[in-house]
C-alpha positions in Angstrom: 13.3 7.6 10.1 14.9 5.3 12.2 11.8 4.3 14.2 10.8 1.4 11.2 12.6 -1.7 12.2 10.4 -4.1 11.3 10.2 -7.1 13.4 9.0 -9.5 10.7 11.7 -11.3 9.0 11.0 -13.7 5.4 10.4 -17.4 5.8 13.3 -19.4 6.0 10.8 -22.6 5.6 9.6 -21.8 2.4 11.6 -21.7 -1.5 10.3 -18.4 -2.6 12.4 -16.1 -1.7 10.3 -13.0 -3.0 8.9 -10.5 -0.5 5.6 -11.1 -2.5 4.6 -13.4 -5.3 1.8 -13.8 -7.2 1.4 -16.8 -9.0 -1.7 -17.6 -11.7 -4.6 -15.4 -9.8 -7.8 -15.6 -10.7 -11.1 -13.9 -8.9 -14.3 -13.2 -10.6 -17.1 -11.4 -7.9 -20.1 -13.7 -7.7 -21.9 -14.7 -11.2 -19.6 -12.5 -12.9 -16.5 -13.0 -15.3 -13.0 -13.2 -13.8 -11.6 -9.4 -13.0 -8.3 -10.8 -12.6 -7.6 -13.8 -14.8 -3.9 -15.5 -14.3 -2.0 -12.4 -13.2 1.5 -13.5 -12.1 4.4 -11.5 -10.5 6.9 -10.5 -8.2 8.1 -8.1 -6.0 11.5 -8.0 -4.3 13.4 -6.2 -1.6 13.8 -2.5 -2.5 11.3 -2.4 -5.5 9.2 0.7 -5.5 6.3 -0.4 -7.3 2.9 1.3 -9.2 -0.1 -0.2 -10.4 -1.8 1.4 -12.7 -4.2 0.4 -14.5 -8.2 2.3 -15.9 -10.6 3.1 -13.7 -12.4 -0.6 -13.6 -9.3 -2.4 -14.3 -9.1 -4.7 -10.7 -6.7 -2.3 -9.2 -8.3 -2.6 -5.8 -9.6 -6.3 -6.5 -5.8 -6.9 -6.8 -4.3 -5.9 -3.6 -7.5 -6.9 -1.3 -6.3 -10.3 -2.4 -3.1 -9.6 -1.3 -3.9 -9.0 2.2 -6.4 -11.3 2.5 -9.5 -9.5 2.3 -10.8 -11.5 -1.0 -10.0 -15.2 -1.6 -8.7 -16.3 -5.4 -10.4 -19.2 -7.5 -7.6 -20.2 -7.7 -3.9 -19.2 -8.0 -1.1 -18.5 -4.6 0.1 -15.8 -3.0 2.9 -15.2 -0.5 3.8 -12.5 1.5 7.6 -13.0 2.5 7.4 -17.1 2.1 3.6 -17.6 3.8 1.3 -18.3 1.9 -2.0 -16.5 1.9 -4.4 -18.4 3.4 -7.4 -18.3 6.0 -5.1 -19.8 8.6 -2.5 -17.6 8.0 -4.0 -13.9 7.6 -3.2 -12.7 10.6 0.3 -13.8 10.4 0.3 -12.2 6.8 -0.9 -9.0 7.9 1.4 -8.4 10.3 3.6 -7.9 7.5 1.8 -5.7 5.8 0.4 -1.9 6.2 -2.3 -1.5 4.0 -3.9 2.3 3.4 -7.9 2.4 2.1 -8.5 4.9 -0.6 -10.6 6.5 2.0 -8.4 7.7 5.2 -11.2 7.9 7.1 -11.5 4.2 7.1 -8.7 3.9 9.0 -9.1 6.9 11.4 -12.0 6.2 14.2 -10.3 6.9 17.2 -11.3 10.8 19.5 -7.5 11.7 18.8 -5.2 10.8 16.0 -2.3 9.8 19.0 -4.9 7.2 20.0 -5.4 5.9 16.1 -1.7 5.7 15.9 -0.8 3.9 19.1 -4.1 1.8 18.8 -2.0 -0.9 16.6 0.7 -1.1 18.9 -0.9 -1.3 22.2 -3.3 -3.9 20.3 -0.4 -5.8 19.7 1.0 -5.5 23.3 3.5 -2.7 23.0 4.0 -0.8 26.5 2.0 2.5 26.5 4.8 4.7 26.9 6.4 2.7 24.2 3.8 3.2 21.7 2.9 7.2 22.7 7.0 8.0 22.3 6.5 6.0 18.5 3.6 7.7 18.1 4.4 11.2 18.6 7.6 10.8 16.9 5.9 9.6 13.8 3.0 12.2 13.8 6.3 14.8 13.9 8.2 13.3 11.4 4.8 14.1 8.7 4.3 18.0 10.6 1.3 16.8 12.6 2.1 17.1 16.0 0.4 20.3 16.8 -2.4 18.1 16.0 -1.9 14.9 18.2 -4.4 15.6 20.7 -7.7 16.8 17.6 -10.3 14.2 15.7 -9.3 13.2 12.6 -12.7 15.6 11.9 -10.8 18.4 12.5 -7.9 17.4 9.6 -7.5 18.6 6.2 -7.9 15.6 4.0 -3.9 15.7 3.5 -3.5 15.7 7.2 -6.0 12.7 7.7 -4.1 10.7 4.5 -0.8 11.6 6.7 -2.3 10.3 10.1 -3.8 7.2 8.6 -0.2 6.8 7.3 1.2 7.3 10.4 -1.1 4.5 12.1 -0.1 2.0 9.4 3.7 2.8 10.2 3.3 2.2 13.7 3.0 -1.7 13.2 6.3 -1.7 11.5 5.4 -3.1 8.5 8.1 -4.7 6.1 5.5 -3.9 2.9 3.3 -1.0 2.3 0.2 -1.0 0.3 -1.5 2.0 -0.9 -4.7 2.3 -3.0 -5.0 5.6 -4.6 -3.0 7.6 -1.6 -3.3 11.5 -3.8 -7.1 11.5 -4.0 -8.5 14.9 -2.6 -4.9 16.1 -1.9 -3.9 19.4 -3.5 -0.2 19.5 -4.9 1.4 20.8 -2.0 0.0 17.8 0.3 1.1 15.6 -2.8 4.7 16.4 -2.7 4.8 16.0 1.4 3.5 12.9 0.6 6.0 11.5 -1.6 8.5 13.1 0.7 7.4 10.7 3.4 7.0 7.6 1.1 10.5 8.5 -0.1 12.3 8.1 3.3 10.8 5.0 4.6 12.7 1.5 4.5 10.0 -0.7 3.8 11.4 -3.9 2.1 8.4 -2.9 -0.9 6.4 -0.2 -1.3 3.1 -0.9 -4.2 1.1 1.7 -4.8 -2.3 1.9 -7.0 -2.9 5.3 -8.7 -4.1 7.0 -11.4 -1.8 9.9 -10.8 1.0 8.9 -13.2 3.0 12.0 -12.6 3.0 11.7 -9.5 3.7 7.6 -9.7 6.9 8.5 -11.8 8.3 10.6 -8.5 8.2 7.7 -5.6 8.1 4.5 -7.9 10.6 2.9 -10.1 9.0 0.2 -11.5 5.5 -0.2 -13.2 2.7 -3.0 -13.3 0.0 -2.1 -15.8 -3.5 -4.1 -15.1 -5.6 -4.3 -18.4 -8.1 -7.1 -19.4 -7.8 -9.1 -16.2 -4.0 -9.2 -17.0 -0.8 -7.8 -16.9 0.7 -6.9 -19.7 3.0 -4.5 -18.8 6.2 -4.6 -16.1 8.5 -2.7 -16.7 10.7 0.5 -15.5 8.2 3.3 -15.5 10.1 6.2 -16.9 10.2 4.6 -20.1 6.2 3.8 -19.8 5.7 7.7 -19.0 7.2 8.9 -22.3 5.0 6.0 -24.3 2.4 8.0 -24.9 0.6 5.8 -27.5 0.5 3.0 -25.4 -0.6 4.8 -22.7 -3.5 6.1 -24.4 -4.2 2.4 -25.8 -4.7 1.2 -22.4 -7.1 4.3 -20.9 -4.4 5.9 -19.2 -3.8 9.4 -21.6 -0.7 11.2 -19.4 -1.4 15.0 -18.5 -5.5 14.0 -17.9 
């Protein structure tokens, strides 16, 4: 997949040298207690990473602070040297692909070619340009018999695919994905990881609660709990611990 040569390069202006770090987070919702409370990490070049984590944990609390979309207490980010600030979000994101649990969130345009080259032209690429990418992409995940129907008309695999394929088509250098197997049957689940398999993202994080599924297209393993994270480490390991598994709400097999 030779199309993803992403055009954003790390910071040369900054000392971290992580493509993201994570440094003492905390963010509590209004009048509320903290659902993250000093959660530090990082994630380099090549790491394919899950978070997992119960349902309530602050999965998706986590990594809408890493694009932006909620603002810490306190704590820093950085996303390949930047930090994450107001006046730097749209610098930030460029960086970044970012998937909704819901692919319809991301799919609003009358055909799924025009969802996928809607980044692209946004962001000035030629039309031509950003059809070719476009079509290409949609045939490198079996959709091009469907370039030219609503996302209405999609299976919900096919619509997780396309929203996919709209994310790709900024280039990202990191992919975020929050719960990318809900509604897909197992067929749909392995094309997935097929896909995820074969791009060259610098990382890929991915929040799921299907650890089978985690333990095919991730090697590595952040465990939310408590507002914390007490848990990185390689997740093959993790998936045979099936005491502390169950001690942190996640029984495997469920």
């Amino acid at each position: 997949m030779e199309y993803l040569t992403s055009h954003t390069q790390p910071s040369t202006h900054n000392p971290h040298t992580a493509v993201v770090e994570v440094q003492n987070l905390v963010y509590a919702y209004a009048n509320q207690e903290p659902v993250l409370k000093d959660i530090s990490f990082k994630l380099n070049a090549g790491d394919r990473v899950a978070l997992m984590g119960a349902t309530g944990s602050g999965k998706s609390t986590l990594l809408e602070n890493l694009i932006g979309l909620k603002q810490p207490q306190t704590g820093k980010i950085w996303i390949n040297g930047i930090p994450v600030e107001q006046k730097t979000l749209s610098q930030v994101r460029r960086h970044i692909g970012f998937s909704f649990q819901d692919a319809n969130d991301q799919l609003f345009m009358p055909t799924i070619l025009e969802d996928v080259t809607f980044g692209p032209r946004n962001y000035g690429v030629p039309p031509a340009v950003a059809i070719d990418q476009a079509r290409q992409l949609l045939a490198d995940f079996g959709l091009e018999a469907y370039t030219n129907r609503s996302a209405h008309e999609l299976s919900g695999g096919q619509r997780r695919l396309a929203a996919l394929a709209s994310i790709l088509a900024l280039e990202p250098a990191i992919l975020i994905l929050d719960e990318p197997t809900n509604g897909l049957d197992p067929a749909w689940r392995r094309h997935l990881a097929q896909v995820l398999l074969n791009l060259p993202v610098q990382v890929m994080l991915i929040a799921s609660h299907d650890l089978n599924w985690l333990g095919k297209v991730t090697q590595r393993a952040l465990v939310l709990s408590g507002g914390r994270i007490p848990i990185d480490q390689e997740i093959q390991p993790l998936l045979q611990d099936g005491e502390t598994l169950d001690r942190l709400g996640l029984p495997i097999g469920w």
